[in-house]
C-alpha positions as CSV (number, residue, x, y, z in Angstrom):
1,X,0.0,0.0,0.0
2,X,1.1,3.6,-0.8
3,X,-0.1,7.1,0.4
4,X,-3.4,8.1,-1.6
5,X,-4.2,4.4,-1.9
6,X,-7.8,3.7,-0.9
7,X,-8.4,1.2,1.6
8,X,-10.8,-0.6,4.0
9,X,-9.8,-0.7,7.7
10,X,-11.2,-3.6,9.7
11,X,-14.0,-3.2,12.7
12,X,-10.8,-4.2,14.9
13,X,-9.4,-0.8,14.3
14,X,-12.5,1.8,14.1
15,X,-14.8,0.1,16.9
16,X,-17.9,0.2,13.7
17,X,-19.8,-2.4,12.6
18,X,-18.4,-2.8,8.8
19,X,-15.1,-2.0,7.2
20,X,-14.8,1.6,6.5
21,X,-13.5,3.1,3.4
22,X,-10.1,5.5,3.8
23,X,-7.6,7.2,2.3
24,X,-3.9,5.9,3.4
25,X,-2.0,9.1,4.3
26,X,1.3,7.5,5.9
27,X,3.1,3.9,5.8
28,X,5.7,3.5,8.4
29,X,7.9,0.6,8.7
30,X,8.0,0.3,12.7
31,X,10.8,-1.6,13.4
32,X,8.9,-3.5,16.8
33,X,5.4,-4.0,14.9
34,X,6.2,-4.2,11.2
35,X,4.6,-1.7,8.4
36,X,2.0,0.1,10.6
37,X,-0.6,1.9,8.0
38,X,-2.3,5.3,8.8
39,X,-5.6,6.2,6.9
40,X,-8.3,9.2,7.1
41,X,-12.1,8.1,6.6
42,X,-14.4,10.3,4.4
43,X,-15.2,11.8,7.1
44,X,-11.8,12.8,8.6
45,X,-11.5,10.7,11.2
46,X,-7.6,9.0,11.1
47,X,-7.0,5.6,12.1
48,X,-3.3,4.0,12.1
49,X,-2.9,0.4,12.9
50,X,-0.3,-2.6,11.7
51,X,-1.1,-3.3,8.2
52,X,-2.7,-6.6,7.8
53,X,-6.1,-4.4,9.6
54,X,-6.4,-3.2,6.3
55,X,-7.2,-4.4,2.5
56,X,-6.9,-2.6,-0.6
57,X,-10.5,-1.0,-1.5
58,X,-11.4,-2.3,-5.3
């Protein structure tokens, strides 16, 4: 994933009931966690958590 990518972050991460679409505006490589992905929702909420939270939006 790449910054401006459009994603879906998991009900794990935003506490909703379904997979919310977002805009990926940071990838870090976090050398404790691995590749940790940071996204902002339509709505401009931002959620950041390790990368396998989130799946590429089609």
């Amino acid at each position: 994933m790449r910054v401006g990518d459009n994603v879906l972050i998991s009900p794990d991460v935003t506490h909703k009931s379904d997979w919310q679409i977002a805009t990926v505006i940071e990838v870090e490589e976090n050398p404790f966690v691995g590749t940790v992905i940071s996204a902002r929702t339509e709505d401009g909420e931002i959620f950041f958590d390790k990368a396998y939270l989130f799946k590429p939006a089609n």
